[in-house]
LUMZA-871790 format. One line per field, with one value per residue: x, y, z of N, C-alpha, C in turn; residue number from 1; residue in three letters. Coordinates in steps of 0.05 Angstrom, whole numbers, plus 5000, padded with zeros to 4 digits. Layout:
n.c1 = (X, ...)
n.c2 = (Y, ...)
n.c3 = (Z, ...)
ca.c1 = (X, ...)
ca.c2 = (Y, ...)
ca.c3 = (Z, ...)
c.c1 = (X, ...)
c.c2 = (Y, ...)
c.c3 = (Z, ...)
voba = (NUM, ...)
mimi = (Ala, ...)
***
This chain:
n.c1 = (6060, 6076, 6108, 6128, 6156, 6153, 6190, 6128, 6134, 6179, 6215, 6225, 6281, 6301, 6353, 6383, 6443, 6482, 6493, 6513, 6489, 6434, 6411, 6363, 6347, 6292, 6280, 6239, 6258, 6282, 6327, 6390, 6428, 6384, 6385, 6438, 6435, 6406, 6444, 6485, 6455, 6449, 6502, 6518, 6477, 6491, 6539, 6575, 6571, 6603, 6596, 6557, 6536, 6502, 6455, 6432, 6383, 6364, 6304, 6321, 6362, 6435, 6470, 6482, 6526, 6555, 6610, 6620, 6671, 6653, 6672, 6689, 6632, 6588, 6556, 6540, 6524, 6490, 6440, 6436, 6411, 6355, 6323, 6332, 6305, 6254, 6242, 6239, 6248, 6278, 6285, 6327, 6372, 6407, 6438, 6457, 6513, 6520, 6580, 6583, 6620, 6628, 6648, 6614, 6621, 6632, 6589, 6539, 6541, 6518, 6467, 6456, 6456, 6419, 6375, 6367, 6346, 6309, 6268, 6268, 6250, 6197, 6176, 6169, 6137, 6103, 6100, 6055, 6073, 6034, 5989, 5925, 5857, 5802, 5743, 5673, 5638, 5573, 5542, 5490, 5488, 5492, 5519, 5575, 5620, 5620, 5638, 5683, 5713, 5714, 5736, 5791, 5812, 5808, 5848, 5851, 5847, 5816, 5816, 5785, 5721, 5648, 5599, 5535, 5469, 5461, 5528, 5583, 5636, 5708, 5743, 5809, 5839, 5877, 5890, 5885, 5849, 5809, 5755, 5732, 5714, 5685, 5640, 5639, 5626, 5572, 5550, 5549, 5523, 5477, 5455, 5446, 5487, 5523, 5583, 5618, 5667, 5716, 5760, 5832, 5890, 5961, 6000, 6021, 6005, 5985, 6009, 6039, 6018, 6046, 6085, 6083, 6051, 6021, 6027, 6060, 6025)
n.c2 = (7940, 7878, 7833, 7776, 7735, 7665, 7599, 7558, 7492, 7436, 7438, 7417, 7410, 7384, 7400, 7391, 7413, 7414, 7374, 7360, 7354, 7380, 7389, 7411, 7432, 7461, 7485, 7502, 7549, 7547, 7561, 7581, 7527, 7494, 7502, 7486, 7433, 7413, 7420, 7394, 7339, 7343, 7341, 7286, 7258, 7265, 7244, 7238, 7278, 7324, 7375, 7417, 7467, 7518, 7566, 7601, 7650, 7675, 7712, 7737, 7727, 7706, 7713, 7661, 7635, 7583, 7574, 7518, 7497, 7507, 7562, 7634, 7659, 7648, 7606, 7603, 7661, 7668, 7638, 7652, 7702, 7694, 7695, 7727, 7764, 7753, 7766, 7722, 7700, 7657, 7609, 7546, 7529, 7483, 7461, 7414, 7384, 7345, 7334, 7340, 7336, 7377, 7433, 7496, 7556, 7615, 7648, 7612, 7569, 7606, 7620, 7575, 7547, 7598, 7579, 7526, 7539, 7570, 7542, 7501, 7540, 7552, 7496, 7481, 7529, 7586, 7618, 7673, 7712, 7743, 7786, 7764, 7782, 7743, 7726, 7701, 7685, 7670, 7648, 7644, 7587, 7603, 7649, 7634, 7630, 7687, 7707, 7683, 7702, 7752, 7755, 7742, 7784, 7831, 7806, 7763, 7710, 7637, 7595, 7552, 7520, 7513, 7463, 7466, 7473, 7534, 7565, 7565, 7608, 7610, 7666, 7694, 7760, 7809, 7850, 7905, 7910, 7886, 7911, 7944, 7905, 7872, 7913, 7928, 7870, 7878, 7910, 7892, 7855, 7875, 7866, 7824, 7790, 7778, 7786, 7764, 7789, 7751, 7747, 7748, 7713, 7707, 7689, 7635, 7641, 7599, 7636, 7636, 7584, 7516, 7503, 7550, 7592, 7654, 7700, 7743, 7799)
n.c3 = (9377, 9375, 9321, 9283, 9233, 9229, 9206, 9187, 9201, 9200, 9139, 9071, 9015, 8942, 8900, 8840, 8810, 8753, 8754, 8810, 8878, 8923, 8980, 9015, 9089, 9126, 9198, 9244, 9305, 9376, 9403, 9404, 9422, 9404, 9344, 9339, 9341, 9313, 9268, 9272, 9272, 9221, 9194, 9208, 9183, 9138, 9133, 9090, 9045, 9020, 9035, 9081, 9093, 9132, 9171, 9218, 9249, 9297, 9339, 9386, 9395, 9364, 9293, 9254, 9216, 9167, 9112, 9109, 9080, 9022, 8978, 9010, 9019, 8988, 9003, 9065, 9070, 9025, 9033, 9075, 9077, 9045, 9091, 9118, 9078, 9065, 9120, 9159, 9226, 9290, 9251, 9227, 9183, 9139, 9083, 9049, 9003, 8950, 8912, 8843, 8805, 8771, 8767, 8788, 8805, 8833, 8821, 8810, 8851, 8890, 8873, 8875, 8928, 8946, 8919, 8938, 8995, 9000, 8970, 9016, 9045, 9026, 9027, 9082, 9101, 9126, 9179, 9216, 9277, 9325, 9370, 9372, 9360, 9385, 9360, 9360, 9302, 9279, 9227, 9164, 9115, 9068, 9069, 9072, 9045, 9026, 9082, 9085, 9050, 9058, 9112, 9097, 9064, 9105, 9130, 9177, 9201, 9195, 9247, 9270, 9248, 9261, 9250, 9237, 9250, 9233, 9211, 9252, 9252, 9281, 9288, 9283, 9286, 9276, 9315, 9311, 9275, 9293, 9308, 9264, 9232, 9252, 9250, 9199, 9174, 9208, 9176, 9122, 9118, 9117, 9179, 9189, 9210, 9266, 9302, 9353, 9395, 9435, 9471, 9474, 9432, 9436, 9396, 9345, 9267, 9210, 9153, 9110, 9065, 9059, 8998, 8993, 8967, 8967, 9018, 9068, 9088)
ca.c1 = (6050, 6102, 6092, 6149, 6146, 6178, 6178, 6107, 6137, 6200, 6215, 6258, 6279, 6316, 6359, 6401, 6453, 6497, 6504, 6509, 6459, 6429, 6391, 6355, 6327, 6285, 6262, 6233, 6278, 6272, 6351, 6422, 6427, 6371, 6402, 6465, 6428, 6397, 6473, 6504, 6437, 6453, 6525, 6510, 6452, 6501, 6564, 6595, 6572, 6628, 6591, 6535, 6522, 6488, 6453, 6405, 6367, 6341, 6293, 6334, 6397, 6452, 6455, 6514, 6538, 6577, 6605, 6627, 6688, 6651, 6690, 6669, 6602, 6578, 6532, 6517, 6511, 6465, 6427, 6414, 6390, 6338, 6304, 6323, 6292, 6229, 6233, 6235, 6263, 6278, 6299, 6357, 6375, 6422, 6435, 6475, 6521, 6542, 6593, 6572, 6643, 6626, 6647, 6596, 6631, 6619, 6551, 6528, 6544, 6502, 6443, 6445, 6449, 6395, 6349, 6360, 6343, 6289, 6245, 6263, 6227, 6168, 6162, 6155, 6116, 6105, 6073, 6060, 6065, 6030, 5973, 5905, 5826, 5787, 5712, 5659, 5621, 5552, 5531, 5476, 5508, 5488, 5543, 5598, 5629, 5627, 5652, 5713, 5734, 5722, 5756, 5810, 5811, 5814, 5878, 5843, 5845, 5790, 5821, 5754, 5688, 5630, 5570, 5508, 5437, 5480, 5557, 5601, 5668, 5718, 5753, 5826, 5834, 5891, 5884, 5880, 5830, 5773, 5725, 5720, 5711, 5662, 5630, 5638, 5609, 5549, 5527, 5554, 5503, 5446, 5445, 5445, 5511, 5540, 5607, 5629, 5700, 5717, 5788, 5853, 5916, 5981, 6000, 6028, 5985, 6000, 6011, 6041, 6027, 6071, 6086, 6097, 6034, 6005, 6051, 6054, 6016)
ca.c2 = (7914, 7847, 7811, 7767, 7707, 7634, 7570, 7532, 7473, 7426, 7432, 7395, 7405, 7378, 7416, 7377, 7427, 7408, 7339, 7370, 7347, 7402, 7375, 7440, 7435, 7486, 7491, 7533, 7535, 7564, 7576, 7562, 7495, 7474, 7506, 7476, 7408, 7405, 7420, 7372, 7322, 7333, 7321, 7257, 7246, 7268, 7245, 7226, 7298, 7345, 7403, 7419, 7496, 7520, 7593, 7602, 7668, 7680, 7739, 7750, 7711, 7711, 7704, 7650, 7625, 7575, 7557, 7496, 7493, 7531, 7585, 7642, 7680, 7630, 7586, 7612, 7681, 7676, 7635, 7669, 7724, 7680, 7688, 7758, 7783, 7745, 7769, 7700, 7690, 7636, 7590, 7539, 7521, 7469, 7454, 7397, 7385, 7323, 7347, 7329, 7324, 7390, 7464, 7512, 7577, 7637, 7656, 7589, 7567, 7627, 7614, 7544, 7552, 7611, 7574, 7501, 7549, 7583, 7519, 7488, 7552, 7544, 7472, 7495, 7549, 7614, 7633, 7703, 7708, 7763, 7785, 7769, 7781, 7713, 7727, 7682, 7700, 7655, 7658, 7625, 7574, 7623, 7670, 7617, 7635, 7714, 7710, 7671, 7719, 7781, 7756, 7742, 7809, 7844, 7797, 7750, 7679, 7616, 7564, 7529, 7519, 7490, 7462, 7458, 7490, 7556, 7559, 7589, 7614, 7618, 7681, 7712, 7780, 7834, 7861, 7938, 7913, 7865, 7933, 7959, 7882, 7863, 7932, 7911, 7849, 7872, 7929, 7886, 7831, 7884, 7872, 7794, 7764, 7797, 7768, 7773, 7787, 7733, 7746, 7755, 7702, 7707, 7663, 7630, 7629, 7596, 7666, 7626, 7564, 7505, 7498, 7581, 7606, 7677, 7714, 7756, 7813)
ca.c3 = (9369, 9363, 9302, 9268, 9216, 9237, 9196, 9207, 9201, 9182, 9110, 9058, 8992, 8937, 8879, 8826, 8790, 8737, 8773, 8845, 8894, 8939, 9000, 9042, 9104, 9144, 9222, 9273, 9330, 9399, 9421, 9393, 9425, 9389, 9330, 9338, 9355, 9279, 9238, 9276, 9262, 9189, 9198, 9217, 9165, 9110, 9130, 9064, 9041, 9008, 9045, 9107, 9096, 9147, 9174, 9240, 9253, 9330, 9341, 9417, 9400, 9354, 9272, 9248, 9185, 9144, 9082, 9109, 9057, 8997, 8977, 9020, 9018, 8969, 9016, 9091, 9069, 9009, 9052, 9112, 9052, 9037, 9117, 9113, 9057, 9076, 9154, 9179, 9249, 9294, 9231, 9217, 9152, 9127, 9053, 9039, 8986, 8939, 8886, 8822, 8798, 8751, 8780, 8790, 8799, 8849, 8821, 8809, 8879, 8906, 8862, 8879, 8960, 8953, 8911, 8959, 9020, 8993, 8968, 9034, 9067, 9010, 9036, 9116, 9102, 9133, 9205, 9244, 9305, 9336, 9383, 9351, 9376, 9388, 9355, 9347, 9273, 9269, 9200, 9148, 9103, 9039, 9078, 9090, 9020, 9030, 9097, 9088, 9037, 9081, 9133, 9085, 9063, 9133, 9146, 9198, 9185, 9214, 9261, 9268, 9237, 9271, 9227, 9259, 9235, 9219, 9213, 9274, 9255, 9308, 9267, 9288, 9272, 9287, 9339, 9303, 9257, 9291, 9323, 9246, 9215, 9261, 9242, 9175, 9165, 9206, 9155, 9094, 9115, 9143, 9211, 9193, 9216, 9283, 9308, 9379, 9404, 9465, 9478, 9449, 9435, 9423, 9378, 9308, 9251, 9182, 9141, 9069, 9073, 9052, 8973, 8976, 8957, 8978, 9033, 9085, 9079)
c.c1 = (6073, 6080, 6115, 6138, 6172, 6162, 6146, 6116, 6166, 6197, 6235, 6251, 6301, 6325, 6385, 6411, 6481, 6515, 6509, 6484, 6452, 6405, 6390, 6337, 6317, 6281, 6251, 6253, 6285, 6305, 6368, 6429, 6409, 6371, 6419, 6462, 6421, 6430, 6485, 6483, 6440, 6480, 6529, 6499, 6468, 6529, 6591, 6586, 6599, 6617, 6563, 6542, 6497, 6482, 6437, 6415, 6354, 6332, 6308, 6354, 6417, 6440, 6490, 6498, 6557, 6581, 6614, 6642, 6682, 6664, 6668, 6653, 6592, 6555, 6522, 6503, 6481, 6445, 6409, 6398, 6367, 6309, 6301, 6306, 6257, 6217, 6228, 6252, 6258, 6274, 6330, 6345, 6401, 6417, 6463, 6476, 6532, 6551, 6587, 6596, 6649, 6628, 6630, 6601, 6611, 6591, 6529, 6515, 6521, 6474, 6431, 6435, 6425, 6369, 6340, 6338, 6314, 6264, 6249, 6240, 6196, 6162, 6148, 6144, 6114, 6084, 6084, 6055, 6062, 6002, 5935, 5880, 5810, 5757, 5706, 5636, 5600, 5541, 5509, 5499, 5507, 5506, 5569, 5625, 5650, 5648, 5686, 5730, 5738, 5738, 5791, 5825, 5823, 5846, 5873, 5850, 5828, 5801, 5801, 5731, 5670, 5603, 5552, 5481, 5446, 5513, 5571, 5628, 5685, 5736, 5777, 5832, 5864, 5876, 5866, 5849, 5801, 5752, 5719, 5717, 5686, 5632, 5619, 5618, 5578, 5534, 5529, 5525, 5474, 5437, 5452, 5466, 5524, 5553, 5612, 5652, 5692, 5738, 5813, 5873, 5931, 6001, 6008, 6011, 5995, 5994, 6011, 6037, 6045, 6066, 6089, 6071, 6030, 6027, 6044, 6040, 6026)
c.c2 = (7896, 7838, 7798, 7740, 7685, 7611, 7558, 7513, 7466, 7425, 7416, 7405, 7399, 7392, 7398, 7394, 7418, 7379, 7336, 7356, 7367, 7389, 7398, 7434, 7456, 7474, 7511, 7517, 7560, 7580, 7562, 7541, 7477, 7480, 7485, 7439, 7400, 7408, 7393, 7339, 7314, 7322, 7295, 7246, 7245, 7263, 7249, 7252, 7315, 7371, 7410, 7442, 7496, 7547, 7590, 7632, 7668, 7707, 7749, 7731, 7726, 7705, 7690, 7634, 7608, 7571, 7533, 7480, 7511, 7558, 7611, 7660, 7673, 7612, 7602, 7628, 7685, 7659, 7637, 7696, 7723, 7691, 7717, 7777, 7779, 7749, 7744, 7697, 7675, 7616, 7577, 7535, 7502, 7453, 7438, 7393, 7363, 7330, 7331, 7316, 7360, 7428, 7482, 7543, 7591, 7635, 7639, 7580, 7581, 7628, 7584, 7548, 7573, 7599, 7548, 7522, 7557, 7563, 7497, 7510, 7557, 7515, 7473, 7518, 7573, 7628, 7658, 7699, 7742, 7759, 7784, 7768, 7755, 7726, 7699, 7697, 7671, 7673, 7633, 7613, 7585, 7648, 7659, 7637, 7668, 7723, 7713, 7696, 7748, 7780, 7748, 7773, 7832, 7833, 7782, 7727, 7659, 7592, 7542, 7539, 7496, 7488, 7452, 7474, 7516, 7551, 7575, 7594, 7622, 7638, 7696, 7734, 7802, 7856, 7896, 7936, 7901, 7890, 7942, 7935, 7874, 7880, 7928, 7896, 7850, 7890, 7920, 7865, 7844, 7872, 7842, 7773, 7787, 7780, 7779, 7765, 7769, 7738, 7747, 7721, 7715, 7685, 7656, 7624, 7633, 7619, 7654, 7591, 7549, 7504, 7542, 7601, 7634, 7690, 7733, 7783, 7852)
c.c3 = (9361, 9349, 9283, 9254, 9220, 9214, 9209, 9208, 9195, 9146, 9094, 9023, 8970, 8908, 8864, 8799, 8782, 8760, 8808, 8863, 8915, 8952, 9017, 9052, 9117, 9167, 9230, 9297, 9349, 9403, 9399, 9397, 9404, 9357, 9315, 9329, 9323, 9259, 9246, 9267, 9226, 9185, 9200, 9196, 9141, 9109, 9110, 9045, 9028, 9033, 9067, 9109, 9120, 9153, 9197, 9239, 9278, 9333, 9370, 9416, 9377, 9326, 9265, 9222, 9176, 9127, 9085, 9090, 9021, 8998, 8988, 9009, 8992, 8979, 9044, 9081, 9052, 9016, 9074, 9088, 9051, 9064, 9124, 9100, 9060, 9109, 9168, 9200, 9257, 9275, 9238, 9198, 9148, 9103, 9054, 9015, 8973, 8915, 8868, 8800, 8775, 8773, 8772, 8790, 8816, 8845, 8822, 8833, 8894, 8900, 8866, 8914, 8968, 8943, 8939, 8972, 9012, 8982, 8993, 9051, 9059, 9020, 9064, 9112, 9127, 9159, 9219, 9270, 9313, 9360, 9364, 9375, 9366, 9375, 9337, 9329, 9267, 9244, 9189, 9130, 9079, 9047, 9080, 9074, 9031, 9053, 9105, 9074, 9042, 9102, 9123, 9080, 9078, 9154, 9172, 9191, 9204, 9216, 9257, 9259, 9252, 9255, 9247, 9235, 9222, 9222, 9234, 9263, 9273, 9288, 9288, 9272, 9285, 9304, 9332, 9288, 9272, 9292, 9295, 9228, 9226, 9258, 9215, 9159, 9175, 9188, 9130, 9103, 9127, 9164, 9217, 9207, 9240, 9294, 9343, 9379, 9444, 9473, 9462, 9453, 9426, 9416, 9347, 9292, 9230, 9172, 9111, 9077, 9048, 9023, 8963, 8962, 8974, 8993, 9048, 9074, 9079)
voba = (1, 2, 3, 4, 5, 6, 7, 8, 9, 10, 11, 12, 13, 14, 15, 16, 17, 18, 19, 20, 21, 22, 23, 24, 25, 26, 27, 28, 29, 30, 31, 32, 33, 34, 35, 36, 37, 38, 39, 40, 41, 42, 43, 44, 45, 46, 47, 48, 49, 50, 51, 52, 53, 54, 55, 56, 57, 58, 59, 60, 61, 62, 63, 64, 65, 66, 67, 68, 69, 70, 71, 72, 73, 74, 75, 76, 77, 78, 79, 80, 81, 82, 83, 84, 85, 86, 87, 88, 89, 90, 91, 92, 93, 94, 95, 96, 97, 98, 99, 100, 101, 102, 103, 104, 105, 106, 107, 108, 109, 110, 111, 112, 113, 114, 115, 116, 117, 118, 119, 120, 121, 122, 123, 124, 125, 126, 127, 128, 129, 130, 131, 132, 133, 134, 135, 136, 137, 138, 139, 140, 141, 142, 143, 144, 145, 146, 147, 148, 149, 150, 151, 152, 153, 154, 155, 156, 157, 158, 159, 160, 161, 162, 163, 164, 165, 166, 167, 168, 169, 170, 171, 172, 173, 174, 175, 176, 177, 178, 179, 180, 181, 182, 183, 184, 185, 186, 187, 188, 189, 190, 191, 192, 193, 194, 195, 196, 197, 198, 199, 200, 201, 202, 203, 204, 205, 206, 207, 208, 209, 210, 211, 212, 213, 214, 215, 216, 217)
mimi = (Unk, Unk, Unk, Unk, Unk, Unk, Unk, Unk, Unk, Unk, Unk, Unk, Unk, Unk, Unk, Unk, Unk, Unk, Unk, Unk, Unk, Unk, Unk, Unk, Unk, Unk, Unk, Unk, Unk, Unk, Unk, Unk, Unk, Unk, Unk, Unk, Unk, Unk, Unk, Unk, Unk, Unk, Unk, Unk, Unk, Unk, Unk, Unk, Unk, Unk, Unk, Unk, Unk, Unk, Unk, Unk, Unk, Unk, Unk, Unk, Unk, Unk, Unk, Unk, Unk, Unk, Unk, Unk, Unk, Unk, Unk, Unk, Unk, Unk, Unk, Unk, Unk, Unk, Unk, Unk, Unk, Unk, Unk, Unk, Unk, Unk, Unk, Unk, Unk, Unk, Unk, Unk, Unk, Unk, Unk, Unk, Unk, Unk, Unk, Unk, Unk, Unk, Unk, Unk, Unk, Unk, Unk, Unk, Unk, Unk, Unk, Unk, Unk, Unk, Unk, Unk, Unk, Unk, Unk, Unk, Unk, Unk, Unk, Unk, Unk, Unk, Unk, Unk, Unk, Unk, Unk, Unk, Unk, Unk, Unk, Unk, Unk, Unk, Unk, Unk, Unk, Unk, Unk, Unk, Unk, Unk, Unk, Unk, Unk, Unk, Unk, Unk, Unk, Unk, Unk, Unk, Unk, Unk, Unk, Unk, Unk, Unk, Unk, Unk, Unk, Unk, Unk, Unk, Unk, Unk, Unk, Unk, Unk, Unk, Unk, Unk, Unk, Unk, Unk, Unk, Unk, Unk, Unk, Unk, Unk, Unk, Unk, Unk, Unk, Unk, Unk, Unk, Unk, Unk, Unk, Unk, Unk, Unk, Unk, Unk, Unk, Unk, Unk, Unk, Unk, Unk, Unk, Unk, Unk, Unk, Unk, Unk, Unk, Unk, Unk, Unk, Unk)
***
């Protein structure tokens, strides 16, 4: 089974230590060009900068680093930490730097560039990509409630909802789990709610979303 976690989105965030300015961005990003294509975008954006740290992560490429003048293994590295420790691939990251005028010191430095990075990847938020089973789950609207939070539960999550006379949930499910969920829900609801499997994707789905809540499972 493939299943890895990429940025959902662009993120941004901003960290102001001991007069420093810390500007972190996140992406998703397919290849090293388009990598490459975002440091040099901040370069630009931040010219008058002291510093443009930077880290990308490719699930079938390379993993690069800088401290872009911070003394080293003070900014890329604790950085790229940040994507590691959370299993995120295909990420860039660049955390820009305006000196505050006030030295920060090794550990400082490292706590500053891991925290930037780390509330830039709480702002883009957190998707899996794996293979999931397509079922459609018609329910009463006195089930909507229960549902959501079983299919929570089971590690599925609901692209769409259709309201009509009863509610349809279009419900993705892991692949390992839908045949004993759909099992599930029909002896939790006696007989009442039966879900059909239509097909599979493979595909990204928000896992944390943005602001950092909840997390992979």
């Amino acid at each position: 089974m493939t299943e890895y976690y990429i940025p959902t989105q662009a993120g941004e965030a901003e960290l102001v230590e001991k007069r420093s300015r810390f500007i972190g961005h996140v992406w998703r990003v397919e290849s090293e060009e388009e990598a490459r294509a975002r440091i040099e975008e901040m370069k630009k954006r931040y010219y008058d900068a002291r510093h443009n740290c930077w880290c990308y992560l490719l699930r079938e490429g390379p993993v690069r680093y800088s401290d872009d003048g911070e003394p080293q293994g003070t900014a890329g590295q604790p950085m790229l930490n940040v994507f590691q420790r959370e299993e995120v691939t295909n990420v860039c990251c660049v955390v820009t730097r305006y000196f505050g005028g006030i030295l920060l010191g090794a550990g400082g430095l490292v706590r500053a560039y891991t925290q930037s990075a780390k509330d830039a990847l709480d702002a883009a938020g957190i998707s899996v990509v794996r293979r999931w089973v397509e079922t459609l789950v018609p329910c009463p609207y006195s089930l909507l409630e229960l549902l959501k939070s079983e299919t929570a539960a089971w590690g599925g999550v609901i692209p769409e909802t259709e309201y009509g006379a009863d509610v349809t949930l279009t419900v993705l499910l892991p692949e390992e789990k839908a045949e004993a969920y759909l099992a599930h829900i029909l002896d939790m609801t006696a007989g009442t709610v039966e879900g059909i499997a239509t097909g599979e994707r493979f595909q990204d789905v928000p896992w944390r979303p943005a602001g950092g809540a909840g997390g992979p499972g």
